[in-house]
C-alpha positions as CSV (number, residue, x, y, z in Angstrom):
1,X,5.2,5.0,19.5
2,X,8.2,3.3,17.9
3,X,8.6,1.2,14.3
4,X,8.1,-2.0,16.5
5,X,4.7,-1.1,17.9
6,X,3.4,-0.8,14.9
7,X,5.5,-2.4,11.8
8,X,6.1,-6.3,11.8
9,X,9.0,-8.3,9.4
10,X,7.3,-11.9,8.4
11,X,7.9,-14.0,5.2
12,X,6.2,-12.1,3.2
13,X,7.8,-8.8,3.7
14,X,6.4,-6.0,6.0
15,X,3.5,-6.0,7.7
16,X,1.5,-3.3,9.7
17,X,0.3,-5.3,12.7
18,X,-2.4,-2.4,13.8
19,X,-3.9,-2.3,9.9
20,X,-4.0,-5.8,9.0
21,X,-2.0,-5.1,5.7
22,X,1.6,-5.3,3.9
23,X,3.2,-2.8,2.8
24,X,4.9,-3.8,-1.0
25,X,4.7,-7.8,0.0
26,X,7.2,-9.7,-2.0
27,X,4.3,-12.5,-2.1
28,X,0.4,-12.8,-2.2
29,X,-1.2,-11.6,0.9
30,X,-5.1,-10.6,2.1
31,X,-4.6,-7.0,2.1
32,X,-1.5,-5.4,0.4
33,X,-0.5,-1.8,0.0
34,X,1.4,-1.0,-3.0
35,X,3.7,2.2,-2.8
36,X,4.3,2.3,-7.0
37,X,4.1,0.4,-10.0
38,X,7.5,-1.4,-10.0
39,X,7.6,-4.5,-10.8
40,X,9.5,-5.4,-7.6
41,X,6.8,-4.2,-5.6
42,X,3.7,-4.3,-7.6
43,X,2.9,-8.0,-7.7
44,X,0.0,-9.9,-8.4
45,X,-2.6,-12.5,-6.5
46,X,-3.4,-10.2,-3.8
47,X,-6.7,-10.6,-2.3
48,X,-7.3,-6.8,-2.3
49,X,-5.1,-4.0,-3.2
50,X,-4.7,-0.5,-2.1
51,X,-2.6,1.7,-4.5
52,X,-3.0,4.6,-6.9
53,X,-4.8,4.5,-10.1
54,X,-1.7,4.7,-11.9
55,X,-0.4,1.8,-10.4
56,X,-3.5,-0.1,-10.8
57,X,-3.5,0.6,-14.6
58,X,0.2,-0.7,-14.3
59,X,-0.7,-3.7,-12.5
60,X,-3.5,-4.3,-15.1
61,X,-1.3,-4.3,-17.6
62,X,1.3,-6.6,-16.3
63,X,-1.2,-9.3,-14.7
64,X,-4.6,-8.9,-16.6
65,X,-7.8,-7.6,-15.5
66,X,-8.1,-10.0,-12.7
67,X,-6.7,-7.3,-9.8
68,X,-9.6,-7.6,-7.0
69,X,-10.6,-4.1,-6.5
70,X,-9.2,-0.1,-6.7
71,X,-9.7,1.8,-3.7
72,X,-10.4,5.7,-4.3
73,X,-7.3,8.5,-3.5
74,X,-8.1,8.7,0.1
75,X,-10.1,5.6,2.3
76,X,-10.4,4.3,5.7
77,X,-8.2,0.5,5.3
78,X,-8.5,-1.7,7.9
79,X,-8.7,0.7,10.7
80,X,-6.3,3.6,9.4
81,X,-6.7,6.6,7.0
82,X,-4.2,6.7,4.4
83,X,-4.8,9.8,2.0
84,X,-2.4,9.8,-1.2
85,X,0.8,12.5,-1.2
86,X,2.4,12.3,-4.7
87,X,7.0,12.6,-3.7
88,X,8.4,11.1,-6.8
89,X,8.6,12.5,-10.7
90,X,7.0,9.4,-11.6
91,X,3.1,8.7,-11.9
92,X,3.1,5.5,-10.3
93,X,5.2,6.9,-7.5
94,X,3.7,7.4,-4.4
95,X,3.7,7.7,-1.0
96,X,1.6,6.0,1.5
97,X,1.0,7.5,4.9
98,X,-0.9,6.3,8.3
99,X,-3.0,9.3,10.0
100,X,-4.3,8.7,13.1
101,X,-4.9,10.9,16.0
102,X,-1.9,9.1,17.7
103,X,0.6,9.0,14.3
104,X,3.4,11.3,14.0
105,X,2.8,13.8,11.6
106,X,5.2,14.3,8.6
107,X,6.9,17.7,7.3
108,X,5.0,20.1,5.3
């Protein structure tokens, strides 16, 4: 399976075709996945969000109260699995990953 198959560029920024969602959309979408609390990629007037609870508080604090919904460390999202893998020395910093049966897996 290559990047194509799966990851599509559109106005909005990158998008997973087989998941439905964006991944850190640089404007509001349906279904967003946000990979850390930076304002550059933690925006706000998504219709639903998937992203740490770090990043959530973040996002509360920047925007207000009004964030649609907080999804727990690991969920099923629109047809994909993707558990929480903490790689950076910040909180909010995170990393997002697809697992399915057919995915590539990553390095221990």
């Amino acid at each position: 399976m290559r990047p194509d198959d799966i990851l599509l560029r559109t106005s909005a920024g990158l998008c997973c075709k087989v998941g439905g969602f964006h991944i850190d959309p640089t404007r509001a979408v349906d279904k967003a996945v946000i990979t850390h609390g930076h304002s550059d990629h933690a925006r706000a007037g998504h219709g639903a969000v998937l992203a740490t609870q770090e990043t959530l508080d973040l996002m509360r604090l920047r925007y207000g109260e009004a964030l649609p919904c907080a999804f727990p460390a690991s969920t099923a999202y629109a047809g994909t699995n993707a558990p929480q893998r903490r790689i950076g020395w910040k909180r909010s910093s995170e990393c997002w990953r697809r697992s399915r049966a057919d995915a590539p897996r990553p390095l221990p």
